[in-house]
C-alpha positions in Angstrom: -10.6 40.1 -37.4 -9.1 43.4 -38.7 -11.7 46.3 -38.6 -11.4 49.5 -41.3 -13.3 52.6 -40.3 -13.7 54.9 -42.5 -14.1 58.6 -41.8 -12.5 61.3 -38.7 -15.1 62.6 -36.8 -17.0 61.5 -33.8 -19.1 59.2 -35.5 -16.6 57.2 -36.3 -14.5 57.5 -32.8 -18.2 56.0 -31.3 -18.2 53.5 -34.0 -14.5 52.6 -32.6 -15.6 52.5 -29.6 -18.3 50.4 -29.8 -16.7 47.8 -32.0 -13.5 47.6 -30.3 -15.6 46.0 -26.8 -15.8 42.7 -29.6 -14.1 40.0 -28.9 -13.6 39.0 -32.3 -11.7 42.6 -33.2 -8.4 41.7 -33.2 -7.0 45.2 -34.7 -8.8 48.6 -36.0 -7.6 51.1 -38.6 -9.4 54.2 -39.1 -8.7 56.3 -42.0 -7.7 59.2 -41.3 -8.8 59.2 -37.6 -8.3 62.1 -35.2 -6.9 62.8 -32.3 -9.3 60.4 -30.2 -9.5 57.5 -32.4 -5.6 57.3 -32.4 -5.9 55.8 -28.5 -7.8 52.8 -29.8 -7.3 52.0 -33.0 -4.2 53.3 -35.5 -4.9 56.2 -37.5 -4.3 55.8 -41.1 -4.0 59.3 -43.2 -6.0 58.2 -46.1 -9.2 60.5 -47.0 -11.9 59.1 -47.3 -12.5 60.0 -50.7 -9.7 58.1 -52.0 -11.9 54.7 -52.8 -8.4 53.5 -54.7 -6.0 54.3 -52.0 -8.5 53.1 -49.6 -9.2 49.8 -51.6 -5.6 48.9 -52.0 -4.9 49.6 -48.4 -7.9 47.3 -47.6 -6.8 44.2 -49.6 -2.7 45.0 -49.1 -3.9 44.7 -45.2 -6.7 41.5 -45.4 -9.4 43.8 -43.9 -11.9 41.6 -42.9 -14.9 44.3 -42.4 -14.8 47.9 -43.9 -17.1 50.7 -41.9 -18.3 53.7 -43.8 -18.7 56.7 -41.8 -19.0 59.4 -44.1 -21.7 59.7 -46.8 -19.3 61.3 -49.7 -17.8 57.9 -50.3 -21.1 56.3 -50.2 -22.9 58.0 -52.7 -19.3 58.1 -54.5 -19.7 54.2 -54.9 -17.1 53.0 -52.5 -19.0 50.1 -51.4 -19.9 48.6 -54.8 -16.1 48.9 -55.3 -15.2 47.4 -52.1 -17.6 44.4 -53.1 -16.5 44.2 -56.5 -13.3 43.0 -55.4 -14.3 40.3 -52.7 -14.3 42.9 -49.9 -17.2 43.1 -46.7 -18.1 46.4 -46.2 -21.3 47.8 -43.9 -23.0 50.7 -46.2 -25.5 51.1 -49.1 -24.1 50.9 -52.5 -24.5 53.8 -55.2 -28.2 53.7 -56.2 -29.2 53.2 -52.6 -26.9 56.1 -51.3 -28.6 58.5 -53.9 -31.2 58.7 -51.2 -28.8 61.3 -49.6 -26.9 62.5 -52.3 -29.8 64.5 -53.8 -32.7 65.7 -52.1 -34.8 65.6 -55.2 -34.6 62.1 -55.7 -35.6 61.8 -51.6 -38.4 63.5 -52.1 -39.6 62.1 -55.2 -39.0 58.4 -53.7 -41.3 59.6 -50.7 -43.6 61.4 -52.7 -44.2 57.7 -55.4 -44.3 55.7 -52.0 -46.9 58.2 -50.2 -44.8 58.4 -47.1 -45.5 61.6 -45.4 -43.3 64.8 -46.0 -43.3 68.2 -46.5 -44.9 70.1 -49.7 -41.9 70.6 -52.1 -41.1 72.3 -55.3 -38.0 71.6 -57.8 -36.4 75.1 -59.2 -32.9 75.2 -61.4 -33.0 78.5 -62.5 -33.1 82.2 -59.9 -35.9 83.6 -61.9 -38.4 80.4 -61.7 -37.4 79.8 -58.1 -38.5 83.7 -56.8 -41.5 83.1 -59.1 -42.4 79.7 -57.1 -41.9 81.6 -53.9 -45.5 82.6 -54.1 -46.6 79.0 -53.5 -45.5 78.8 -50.1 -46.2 81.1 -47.0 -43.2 81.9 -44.3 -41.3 80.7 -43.0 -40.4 78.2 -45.6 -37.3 75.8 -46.4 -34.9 76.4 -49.2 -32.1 73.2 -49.5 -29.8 72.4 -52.1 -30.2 69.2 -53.7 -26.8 68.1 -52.9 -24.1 67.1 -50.2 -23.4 70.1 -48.2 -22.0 68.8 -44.9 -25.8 69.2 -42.9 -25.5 72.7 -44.0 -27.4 73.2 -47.3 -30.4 74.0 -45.3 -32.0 77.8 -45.6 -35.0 78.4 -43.1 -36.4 81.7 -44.7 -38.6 84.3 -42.7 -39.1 86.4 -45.4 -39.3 86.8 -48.9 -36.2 88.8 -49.2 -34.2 86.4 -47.0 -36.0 83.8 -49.6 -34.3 85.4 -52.7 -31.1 86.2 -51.0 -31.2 82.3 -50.3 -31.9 81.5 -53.9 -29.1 83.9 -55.4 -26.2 82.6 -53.0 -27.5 78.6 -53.8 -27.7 78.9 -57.9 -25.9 82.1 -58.9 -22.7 82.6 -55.7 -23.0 79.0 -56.1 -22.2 79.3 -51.8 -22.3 75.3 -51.9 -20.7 74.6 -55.4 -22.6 72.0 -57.5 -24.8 70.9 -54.6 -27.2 73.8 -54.7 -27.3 74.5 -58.9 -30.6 73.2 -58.0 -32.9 73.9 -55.4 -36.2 72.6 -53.1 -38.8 75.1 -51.6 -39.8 73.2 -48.8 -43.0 74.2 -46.8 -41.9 74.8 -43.5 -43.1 72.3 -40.6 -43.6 72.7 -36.9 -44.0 70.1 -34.4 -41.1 68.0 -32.2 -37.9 66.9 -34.2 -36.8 63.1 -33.8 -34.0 60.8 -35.1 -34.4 57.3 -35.8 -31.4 55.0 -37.0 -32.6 52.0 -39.0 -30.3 49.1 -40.0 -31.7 48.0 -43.5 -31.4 44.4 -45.0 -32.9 42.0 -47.2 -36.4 42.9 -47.1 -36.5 44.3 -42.9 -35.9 47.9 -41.8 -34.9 47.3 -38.3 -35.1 50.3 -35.6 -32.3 51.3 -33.2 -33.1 53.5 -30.4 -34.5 57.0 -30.9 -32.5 60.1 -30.2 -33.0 63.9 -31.1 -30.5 66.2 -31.9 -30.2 69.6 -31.9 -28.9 71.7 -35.5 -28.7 75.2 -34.7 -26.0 76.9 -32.8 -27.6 79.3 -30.5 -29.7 78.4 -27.0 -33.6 78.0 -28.2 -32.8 77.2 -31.3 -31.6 80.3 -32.7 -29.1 81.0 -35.2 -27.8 78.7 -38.6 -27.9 74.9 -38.8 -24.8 73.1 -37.7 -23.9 69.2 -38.1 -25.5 68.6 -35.0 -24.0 70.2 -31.3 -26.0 68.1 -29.1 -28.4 65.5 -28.9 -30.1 62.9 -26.3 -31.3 58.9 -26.5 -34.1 57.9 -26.2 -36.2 60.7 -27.2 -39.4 60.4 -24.9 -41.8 61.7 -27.4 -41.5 58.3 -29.3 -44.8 56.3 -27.4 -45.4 52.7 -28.4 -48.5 54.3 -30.0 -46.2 56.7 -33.1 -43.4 53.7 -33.3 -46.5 51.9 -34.9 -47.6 54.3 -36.9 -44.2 55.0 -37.9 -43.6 51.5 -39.0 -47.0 51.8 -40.8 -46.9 54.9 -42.4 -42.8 55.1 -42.8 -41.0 52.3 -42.5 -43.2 49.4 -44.7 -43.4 52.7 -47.1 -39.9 52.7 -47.6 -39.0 48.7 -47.7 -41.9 48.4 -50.7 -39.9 51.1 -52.3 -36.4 50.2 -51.7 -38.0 46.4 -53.1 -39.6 47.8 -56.0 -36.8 50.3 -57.2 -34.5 46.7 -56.6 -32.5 48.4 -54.6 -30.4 45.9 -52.4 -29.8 48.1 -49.7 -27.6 46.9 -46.7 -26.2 49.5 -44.6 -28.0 52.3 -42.0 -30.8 54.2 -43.0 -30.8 57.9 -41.1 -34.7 59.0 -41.0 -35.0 62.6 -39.4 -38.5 63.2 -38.5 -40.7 66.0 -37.2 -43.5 65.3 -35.3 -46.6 67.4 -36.6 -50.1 67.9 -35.5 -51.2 65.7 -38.7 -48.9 62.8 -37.5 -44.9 62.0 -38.2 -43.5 63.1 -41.6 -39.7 62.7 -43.0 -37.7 65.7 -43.3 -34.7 63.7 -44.6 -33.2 60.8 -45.4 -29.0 60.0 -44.5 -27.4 56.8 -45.9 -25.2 56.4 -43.0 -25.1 57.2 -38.9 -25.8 60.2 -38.1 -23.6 63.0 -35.9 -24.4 62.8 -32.9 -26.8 60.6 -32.5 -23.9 57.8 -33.1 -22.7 59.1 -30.2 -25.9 58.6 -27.7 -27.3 55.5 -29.4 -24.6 53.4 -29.5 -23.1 53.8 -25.6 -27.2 52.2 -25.0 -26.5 49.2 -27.5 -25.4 46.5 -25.0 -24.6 43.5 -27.5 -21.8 43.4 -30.2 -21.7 45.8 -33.0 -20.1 43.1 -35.3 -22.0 40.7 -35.4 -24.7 43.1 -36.2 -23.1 44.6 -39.0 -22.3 41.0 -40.1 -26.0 40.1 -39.7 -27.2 43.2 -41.6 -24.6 42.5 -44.9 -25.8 38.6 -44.8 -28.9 39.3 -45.1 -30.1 37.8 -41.6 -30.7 40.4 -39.1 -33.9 40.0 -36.6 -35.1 42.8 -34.2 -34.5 40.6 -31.2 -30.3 40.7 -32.4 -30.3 44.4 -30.7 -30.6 44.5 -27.0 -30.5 48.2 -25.8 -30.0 49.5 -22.3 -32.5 51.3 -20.3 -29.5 54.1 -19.6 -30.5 57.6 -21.1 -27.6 59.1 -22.7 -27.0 62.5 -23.5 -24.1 64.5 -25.8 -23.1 68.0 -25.6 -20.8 69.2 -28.2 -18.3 72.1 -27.9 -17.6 74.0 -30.5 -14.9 76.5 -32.0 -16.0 79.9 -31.9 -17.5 81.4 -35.3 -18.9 77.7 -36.5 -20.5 76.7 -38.4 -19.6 79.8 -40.1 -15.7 80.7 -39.6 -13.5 79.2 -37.0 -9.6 79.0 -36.6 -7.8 75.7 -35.4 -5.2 74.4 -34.1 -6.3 75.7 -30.3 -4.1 73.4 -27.8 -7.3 71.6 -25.7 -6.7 71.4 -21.6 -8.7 69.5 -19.0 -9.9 66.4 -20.8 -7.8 64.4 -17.7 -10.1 66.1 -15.1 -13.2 64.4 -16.6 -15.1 61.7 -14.5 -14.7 57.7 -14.8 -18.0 57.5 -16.6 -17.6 60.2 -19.1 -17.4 58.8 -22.7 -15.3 61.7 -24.8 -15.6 61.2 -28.8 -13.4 63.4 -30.6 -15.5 65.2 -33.3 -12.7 67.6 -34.6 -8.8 67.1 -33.1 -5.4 66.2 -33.8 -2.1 65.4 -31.8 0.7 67.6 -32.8 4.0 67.5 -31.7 1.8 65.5 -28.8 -0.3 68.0 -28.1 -4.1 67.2 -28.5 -5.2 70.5 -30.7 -8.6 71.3 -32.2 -9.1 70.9 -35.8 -12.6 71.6 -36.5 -15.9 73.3 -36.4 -17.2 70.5 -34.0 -14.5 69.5 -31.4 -15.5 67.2 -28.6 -18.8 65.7 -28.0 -18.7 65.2 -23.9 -21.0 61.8 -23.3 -23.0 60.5 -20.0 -25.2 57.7 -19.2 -27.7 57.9 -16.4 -30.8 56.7 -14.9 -32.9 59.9 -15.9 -31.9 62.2 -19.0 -31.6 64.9 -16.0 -29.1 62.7 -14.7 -27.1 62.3 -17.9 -27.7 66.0 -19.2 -26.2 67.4 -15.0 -23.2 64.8 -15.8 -22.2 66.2 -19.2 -22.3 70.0 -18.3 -20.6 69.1 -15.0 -17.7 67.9 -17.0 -17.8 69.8 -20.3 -17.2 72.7 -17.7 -13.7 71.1 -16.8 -12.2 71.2 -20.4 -10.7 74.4 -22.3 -9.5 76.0 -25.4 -9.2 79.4 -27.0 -12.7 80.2 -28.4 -14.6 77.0 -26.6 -18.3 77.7 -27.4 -21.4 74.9 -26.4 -25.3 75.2 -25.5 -26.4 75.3 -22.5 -30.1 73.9 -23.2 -29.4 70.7 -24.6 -32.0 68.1 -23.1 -33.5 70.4 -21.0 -36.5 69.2 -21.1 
């Protein structure tokens, strides 16, 4: 069968990955691809916001199975199109991918469904939001309700860090239409987690756990990122919280998605933190997340496809994923000044120096005149299985040490635990 993949970063080189080990993959197209995927399957430079180039591409070619990656083309409708004209694709359709593309209607969907989150207000306007300031003590959370790449999150120390916050979101507009309006967010401590759910008719099936880590700096210091590194299984998950996750969570969110009628077949990205008064959601993603893609799946030891397949039909069971008892671990390097500013185009050396077992996704390169060059914020994400987390975690800073380019930036604490 011939796979699309849609999307350039390295989500979508581990979702290559992964599917190309199928036997019943005859050929894979990603569109656009990077530098990475281009060694497995053929890179083809459509964006992924094109649904009409991408559609025509799709039939002209017979895909047989369409992957989304990237959320924009979700919550832009690209599956219901896709469907619409006889196509298979694996993601959510419009009024399920909503659930990422605006954190107001999250948080209202949690908040009629009682699943646990944070207190939150709504604000559209500078003066009403500094007015509802006073609700909430510091730190507290400021997010735009829209798409902003994993970056329209503001954690606020301060009340004049608070109203800087609110003037750059509604009146600089720093994140366009996405942050016209805003959520105060009460501000939660505890243990970060990540859990990927495949979602079908009527189940909500867990994959492995994983946790990632957002901000730039060693010890969590500095602005949120994408995501620059990130471990699987995350050991804080007992057998105890994955029940009273699938209590308090996960039959919370099925009776929803059932009552709104929302026929929702894709992934379902729940990002938890893990408080003293139990788990609650921080967020909701319609699609896999990045990185944990890129630690979950390496553990996932039966074929992608016919999950996917399983999950669109309607006939997915928990005992269809069989997950190794490797730990995996991802660290990502970064260009120097991201997730702020950050050049490209930095020729990358080393990468044929790496061990045997080291599983490299490309995150942000391209080949030019056949040179392998950077050509984003997020660049490589260096990958290792192991017995112990230890074990992975020593593998993937032995090797990450072993690759270079101008400006090459990573943490040094991820999975130290």
């Amino acid at each position: 069968m011939k796979v699309l993949v849609i999307g350039s970063g390295g989500r979508e080189h581990a979702l290559i990955y992964k599917l190309a080990q199928s036997k019943r993959v005859s050929k894979i197209y990603c569109a656009p691809g990077n530098g990475g995927t281009a060694s497995i399957a053929e890179n083809v430079n459509i964006s992924p916001k094109d649904i009409d180039l991408l559609l025509n591409f799709a039939i002209t070619n017979k895909i047989d199975l369409t992957v989304v990656g990237p959320e924009d083309p979700l919550v832009d409708g690209i599956a219901d199109v896709f469907e619409e004209n006889g196509l298979r694709v694996f993601g959510p359709k419009k009024e399920g991918a909503i659930l990422e593309g605006s954190k107001i209607v999250a948080k209202e969907f949690m908040e009629k469904y009682q699943i646990p989150t944070a207190k939150y207000r709504v604000y559209k306007t500078k003066e009403e939001a500094i007015d509802g300031l006073d609700e909430f003590s510091y730190p507290l959370v400021i997010k735009a309700d829209g798409l902003c790449l994993g970056k329209g999150v503001i954690i606020c120390q301060s009340k004049e860090e608070a109203t800087k916050a609110i003037e750059d979101m509604i009146v600089s507009k720093v994140f366009g239409s996405a942050g016209e309006t805003i959520i105060i967010e009460e501000f939660l401590t505890g243990i970060e987690m990540s859990l990927l759910c495949f979602v079908t008719e009527g189940k909500i099936v867990p994959m492995e756990s994983a946790r990632d880590y957002k901000k730039i700096f060693d010890g969590d210091k500095g602005p949120n990122t994408g995501g620059v590194g990130c471990f699987s299984p995350n050991p804080v998950l007992t057998e105890d919280l994955k029940k009273e996750i699938e209590r308090e969570v996960l039959r919370k969110i099925r009776r929803g998605l059932d009552e709104e009628s929302i026929d929702y077949r894709g992934v379902l990205f729940i990002g938890f933190m893990l408080t003293e008064d139990g788990p609650k959601v921080l967020e909701f993603n319609v699609r896999f997340g990045d990185p944990e893609t890129e630690v979950v799946l390496p553990r996932l030891e039966n074929d992608l496809v016919d999950i996917f397949q399983k999950t669109i039909d309607g006939t997915l069971r928990d005992d269809d994923l069989i997950w190794s008892d490797k730990k995996c671990v991802t660290v990502v390097a970064t260009s120097k000044g991201y997730p702020i500013e950050y050049q490209k185009g930095f020729k990358i050396s080393g990468i044929e120096n790496l061990d045997k077992n080291i599983i490299l996704f490309h995150n942000g390169t391209k080949i030019v005149d056949g040179e392998l060059v950077t050509n984003g914020g997020r660049v490589l994400s260096v990958t290792c299985l192991g017995d112990t987390i230890e074990e992975a975690r020593k593998c993937a800073y032995k090797n990450i040490e072993k690759i270079n380019f101008e400006g090459i930036c990573y943490r040094k604490d991820i999975a130290d635990i």
